[in-house]
N, CA, C and O of each residue as an XYZ file, in Angstrom:
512
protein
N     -55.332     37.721     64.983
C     -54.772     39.052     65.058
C     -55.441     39.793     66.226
O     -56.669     39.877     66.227
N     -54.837     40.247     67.058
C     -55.350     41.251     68.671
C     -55.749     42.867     68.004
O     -55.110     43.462     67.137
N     -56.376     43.101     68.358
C     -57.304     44.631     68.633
C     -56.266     45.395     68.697
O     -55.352     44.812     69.279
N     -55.971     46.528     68.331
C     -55.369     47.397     69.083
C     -56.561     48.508     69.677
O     -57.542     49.034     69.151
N     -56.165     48.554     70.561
C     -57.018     49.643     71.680
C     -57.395     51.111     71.043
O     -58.384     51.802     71.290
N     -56.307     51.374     70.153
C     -56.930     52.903     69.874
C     -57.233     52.700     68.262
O     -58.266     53.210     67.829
N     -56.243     51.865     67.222
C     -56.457     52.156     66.003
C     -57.323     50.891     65.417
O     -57.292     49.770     65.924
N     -58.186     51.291     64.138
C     -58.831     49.982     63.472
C     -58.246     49.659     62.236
O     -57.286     50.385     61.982
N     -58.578     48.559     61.122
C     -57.368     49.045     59.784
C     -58.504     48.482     59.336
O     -59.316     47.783     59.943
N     -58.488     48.864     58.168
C     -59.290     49.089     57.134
C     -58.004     49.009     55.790
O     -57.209     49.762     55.229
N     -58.323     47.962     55.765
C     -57.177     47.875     54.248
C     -55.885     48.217     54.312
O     -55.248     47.275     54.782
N     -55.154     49.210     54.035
C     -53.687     49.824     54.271
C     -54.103     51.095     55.330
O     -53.134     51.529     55.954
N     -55.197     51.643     55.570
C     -55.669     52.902     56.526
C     -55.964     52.355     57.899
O     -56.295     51.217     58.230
N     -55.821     53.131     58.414
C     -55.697     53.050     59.928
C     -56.783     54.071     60.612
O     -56.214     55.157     60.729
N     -58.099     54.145     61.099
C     -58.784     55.029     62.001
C     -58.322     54.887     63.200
O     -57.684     53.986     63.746
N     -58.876     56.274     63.674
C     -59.283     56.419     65.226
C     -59.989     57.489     65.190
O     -60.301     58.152     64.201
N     -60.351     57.729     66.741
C     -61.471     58.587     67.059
C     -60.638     59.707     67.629
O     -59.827     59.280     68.451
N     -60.599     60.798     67.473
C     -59.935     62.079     68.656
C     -61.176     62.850     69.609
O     -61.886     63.808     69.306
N     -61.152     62.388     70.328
C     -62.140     63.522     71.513
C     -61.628     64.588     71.713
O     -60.511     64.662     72.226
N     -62.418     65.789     71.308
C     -62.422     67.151     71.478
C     -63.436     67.908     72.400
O     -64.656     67.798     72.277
N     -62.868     68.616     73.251
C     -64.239     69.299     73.409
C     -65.024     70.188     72.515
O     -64.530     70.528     71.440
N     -66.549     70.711     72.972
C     -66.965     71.268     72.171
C     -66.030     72.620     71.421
O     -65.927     72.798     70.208
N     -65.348     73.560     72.612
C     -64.890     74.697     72.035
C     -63.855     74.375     71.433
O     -63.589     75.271     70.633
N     -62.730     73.126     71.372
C     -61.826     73.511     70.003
C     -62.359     73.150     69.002
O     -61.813     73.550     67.975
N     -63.751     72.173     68.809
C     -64.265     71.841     67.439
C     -64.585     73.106     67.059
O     -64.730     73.209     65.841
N     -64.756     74.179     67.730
C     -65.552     75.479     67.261
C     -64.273     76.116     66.497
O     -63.961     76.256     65.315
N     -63.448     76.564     68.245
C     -62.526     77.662     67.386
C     -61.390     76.627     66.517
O     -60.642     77.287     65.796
N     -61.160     75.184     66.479
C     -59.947     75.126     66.327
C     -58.928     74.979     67.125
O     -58.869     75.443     68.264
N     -58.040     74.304     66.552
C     -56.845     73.795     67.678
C     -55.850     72.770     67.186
O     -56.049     72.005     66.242
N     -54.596     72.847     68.036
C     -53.587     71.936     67.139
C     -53.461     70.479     67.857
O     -52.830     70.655     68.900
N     -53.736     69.412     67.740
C     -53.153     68.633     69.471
C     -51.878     67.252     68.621
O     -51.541     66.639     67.607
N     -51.685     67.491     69.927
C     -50.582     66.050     69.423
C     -50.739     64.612     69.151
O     -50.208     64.101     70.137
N     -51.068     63.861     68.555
C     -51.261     62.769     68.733
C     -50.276     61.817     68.609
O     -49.389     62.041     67.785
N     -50.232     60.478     69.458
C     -49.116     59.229     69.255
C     -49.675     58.381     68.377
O     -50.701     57.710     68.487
N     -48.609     58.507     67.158
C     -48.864     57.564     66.196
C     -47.778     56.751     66.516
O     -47.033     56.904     67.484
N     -47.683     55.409     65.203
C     -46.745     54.477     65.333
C     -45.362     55.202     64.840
O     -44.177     54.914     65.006
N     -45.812     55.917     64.386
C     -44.320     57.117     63.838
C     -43.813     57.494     64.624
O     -42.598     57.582     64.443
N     -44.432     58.028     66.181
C     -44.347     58.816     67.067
C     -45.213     60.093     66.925
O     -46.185     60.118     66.171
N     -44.858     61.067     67.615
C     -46.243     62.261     67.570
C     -46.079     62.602     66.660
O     -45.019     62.530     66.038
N     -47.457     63.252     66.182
C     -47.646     64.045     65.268
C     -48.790     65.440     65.767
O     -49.234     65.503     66.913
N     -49.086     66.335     64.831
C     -49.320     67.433     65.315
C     -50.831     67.196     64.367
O     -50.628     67.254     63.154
N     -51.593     67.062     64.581
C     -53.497     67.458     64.001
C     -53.787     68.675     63.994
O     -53.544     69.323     65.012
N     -54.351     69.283     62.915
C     -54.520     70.131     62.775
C     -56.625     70.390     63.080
O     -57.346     70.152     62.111
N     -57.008     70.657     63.855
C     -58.673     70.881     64.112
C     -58.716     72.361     63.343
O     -58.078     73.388     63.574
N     -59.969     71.984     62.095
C     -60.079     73.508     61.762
C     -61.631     73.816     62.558
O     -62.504     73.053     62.975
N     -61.493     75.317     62.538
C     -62.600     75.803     63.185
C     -63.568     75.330     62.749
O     -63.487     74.862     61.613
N     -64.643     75.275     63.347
C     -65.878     74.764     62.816
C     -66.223     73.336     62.573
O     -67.354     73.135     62.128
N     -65.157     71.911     62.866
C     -64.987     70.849     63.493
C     -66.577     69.963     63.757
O     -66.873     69.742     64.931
N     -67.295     69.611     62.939
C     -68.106     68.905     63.403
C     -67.854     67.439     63.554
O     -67.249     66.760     62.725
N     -68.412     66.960     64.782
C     -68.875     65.006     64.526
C     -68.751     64.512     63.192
O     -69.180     64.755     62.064
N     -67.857     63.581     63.885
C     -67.555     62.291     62.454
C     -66.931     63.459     61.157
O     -67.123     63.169     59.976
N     -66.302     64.567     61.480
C     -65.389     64.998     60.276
C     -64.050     64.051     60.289
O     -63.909     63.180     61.147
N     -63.152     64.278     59.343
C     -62.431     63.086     58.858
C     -60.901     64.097     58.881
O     -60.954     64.961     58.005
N     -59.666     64.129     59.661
C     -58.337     64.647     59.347
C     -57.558     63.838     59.129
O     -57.071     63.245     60.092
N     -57.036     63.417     57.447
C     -56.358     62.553     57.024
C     -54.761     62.973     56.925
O     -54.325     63.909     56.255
N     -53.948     62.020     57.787
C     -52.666     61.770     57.905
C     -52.261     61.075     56.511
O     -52.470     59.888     56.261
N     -51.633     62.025     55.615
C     -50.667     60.961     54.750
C     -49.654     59.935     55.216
O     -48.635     59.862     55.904
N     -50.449     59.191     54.495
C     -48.609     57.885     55.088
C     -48.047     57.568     56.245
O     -46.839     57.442     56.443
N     -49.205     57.391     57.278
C     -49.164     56.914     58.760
C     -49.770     55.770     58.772
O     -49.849     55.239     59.880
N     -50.483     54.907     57.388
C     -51.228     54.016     58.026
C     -50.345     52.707     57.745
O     -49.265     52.808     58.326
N     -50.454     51.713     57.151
C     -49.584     50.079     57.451
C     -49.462     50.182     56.036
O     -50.358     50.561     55.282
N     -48.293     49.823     55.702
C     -47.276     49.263     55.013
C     -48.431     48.254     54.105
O     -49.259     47.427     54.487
N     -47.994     48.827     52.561
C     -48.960     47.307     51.578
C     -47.693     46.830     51.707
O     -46.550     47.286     51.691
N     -48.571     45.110     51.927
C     -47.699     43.955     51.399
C     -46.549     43.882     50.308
O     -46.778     43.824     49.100
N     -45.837     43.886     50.629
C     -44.723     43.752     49.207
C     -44.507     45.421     48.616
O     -44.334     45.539     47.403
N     -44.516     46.246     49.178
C     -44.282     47.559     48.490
C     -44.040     48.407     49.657
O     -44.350     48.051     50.794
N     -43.335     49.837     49.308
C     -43.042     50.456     50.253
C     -44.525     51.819     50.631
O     -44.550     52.844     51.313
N     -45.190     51.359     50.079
C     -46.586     52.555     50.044
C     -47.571     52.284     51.206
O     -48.075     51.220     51.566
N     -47.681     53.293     51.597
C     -48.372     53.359     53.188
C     -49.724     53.849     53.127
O     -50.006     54.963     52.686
N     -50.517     53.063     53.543
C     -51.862     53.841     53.692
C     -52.090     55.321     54.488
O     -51.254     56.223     54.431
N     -53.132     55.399     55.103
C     -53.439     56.743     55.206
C     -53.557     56.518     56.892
O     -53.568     55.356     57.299
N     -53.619     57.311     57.582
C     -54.160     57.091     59.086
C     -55.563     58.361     59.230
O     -55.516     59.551     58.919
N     -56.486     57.742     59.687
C     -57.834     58.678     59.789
C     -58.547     59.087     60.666
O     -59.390     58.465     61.313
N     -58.197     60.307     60.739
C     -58.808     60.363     62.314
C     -60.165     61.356     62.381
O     -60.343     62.360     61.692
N     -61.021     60.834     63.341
C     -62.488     60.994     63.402
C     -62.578     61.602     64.534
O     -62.376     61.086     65.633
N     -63.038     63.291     64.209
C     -63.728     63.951     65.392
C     -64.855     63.142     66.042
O     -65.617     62.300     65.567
N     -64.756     63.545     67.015
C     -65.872     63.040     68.199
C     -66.334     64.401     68.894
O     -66.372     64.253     70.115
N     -66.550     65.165     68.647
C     -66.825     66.416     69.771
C     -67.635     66.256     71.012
O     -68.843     66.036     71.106
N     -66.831     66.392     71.854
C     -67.935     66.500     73.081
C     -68.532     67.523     73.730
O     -67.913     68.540     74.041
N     -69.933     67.311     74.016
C     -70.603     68.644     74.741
C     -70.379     68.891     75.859
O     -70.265     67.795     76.409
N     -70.208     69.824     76.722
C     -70.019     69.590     78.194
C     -71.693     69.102     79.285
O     -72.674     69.793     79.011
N     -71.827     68.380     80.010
C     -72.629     67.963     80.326
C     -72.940     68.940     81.740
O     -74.122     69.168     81.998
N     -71.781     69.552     82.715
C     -71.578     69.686     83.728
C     -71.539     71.331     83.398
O     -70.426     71.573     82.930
N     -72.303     72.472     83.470
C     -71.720     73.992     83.588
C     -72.056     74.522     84.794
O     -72.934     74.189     85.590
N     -71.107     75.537     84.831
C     -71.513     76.322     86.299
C     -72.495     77.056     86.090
O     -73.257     76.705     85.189
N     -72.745     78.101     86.723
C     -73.957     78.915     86.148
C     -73.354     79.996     85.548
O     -74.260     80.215     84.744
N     -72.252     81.138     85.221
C     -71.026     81.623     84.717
C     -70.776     80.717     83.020
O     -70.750     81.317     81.945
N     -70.652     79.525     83.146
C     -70.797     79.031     81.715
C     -71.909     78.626     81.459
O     -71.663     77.646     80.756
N     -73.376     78.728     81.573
C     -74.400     78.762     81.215
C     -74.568     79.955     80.550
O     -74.700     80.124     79.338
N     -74.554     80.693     81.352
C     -75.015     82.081     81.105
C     -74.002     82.514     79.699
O     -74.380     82.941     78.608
N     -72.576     82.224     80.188
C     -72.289     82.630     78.355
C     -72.796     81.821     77.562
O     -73.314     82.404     76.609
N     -72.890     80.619     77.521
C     -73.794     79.909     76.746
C     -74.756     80.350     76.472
O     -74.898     80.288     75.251
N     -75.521     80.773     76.928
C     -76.936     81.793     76.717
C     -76.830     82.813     75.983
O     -77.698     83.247     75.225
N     -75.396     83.396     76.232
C     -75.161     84.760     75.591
C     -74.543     84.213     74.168
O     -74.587     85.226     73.470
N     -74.059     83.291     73.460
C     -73.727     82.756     72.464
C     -74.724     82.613     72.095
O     -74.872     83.452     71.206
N     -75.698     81.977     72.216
C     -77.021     81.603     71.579
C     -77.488     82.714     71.105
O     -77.279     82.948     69.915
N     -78.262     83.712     71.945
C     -78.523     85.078     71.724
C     -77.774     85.950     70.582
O     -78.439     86.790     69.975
N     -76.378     85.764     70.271
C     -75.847     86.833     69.582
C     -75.719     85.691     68.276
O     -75.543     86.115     67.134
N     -75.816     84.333     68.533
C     -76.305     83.929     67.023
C     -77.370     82.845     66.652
O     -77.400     81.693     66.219
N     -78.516     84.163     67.188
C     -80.197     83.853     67.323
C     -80.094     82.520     67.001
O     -80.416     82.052     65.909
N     -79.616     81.850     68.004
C     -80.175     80.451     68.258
C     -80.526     79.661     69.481
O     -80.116     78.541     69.786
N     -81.497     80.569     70.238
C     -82.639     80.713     71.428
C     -83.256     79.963     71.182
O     -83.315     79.101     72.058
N     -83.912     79.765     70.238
C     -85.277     79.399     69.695
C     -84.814     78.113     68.777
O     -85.811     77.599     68.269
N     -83.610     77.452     68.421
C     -83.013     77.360     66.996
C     -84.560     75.936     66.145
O     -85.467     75.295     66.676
N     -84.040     76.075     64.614
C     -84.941     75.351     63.825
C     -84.254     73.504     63.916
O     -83.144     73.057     63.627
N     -85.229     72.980     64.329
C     -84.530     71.299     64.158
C     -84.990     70.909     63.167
O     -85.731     71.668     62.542
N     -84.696     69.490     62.635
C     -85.348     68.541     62.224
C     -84.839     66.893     62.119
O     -83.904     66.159     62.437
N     -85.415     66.889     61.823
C     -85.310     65.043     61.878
C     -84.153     64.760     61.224
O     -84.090     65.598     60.325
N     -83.178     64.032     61.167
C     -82.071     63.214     60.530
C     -82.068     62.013     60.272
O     -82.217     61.788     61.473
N     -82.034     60.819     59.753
C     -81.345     59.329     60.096
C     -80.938     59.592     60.957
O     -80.527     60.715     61.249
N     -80.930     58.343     61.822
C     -80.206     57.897     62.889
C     -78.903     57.289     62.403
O     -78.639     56.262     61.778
N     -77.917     58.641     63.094
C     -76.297     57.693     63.215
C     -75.886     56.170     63.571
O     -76.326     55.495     64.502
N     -74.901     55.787     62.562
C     -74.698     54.430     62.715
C     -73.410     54.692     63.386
O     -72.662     53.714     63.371
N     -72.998     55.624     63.904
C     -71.553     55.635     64.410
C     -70.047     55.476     64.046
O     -70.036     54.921     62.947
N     -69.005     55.663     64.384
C     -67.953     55.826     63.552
C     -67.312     54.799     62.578
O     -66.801     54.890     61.462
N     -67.617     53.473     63.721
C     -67.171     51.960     62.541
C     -68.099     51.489     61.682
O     -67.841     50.843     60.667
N     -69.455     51.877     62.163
C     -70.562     51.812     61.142
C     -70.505     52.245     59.775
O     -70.894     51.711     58.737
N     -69.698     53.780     60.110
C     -69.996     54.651     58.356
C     -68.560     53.974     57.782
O     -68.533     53.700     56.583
N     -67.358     53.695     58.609
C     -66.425     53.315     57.900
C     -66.781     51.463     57.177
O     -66.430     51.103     56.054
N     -67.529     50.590     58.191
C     -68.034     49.048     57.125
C     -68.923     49.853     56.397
O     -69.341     49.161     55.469
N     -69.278     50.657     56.370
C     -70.094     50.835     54.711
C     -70.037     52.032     53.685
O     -70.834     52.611     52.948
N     -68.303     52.137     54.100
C     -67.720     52.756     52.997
C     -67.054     51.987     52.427
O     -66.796     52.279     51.260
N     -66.552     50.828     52.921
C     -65.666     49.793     52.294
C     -67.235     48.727     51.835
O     -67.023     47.613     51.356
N     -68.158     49.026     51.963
C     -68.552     47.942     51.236
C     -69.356     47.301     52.192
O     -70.309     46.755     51.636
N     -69.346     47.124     53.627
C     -69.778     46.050     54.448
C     -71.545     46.233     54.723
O     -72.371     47.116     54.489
N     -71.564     45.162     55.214
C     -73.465     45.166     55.542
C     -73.603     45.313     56.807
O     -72.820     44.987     57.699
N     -75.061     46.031     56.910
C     -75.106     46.018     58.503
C     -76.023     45.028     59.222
O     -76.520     45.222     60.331
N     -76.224     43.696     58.282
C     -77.569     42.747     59.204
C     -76.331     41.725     58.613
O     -76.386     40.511     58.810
């Protein structure tokens, strides 16, 4: 069986990844995506973090012998901008400032296993 380039299957479900930039993961946004259906419309709600999950009813593959369709799943990716002028720094600066996070508090996390990672070990799979 060949790869497909954008989707993975997982049982009757279908992932992929959507790249966003950082500001529609923030405010939100609608985009189109090409499914095997043809487009469809995603809905990004505000506030959009990494590896959140917008599940398509009944876009994913056909069970064997029945007319019931899995799910299609699609996985924010947000991206940061790497490249600012000094004009988007500076509002950047001014975002920080108006939500006192100048200074902000970190801490340690696990280290991400990444998007096909968390999906083999939601179905079950090992990682050694």
């Amino acid at each position: 069986m060949r790869k497909h380039p954008v989707f993975q299957r997982q049982g009757d479900d279908l992932h992929c990844s959507l790249e966003l930039p950082m500001t529609a993961a923030a405010l939100g946004t609608t985009v189109a995506l090409d499914t095997f259906d043809g487009p469809r419309d995603v809905e990004v709600r505000p506030g959009t973090q990494p590896g959140d999950v917008v599940t398509l009813r009944g876009l994913g593959v056909t069970h064997l012998r029945s007319s019931v369709r899995g799910d299609l799943m699609v996985h924010a990716n947000v991206r940061t901008p790497t490249k600012l002028d000094h004009q988007q720094q500076e509002l950047l600066r001014q975002l920080a400032k108006e939500r006192d996070e100048e200074r902000p508090q970190a801490a340690f996390q696990p280290v991400s296993q990444g998007l096909f990672g968390r999906i083999r070990d939601a179905f079950g799979g090992s990682s050694a």
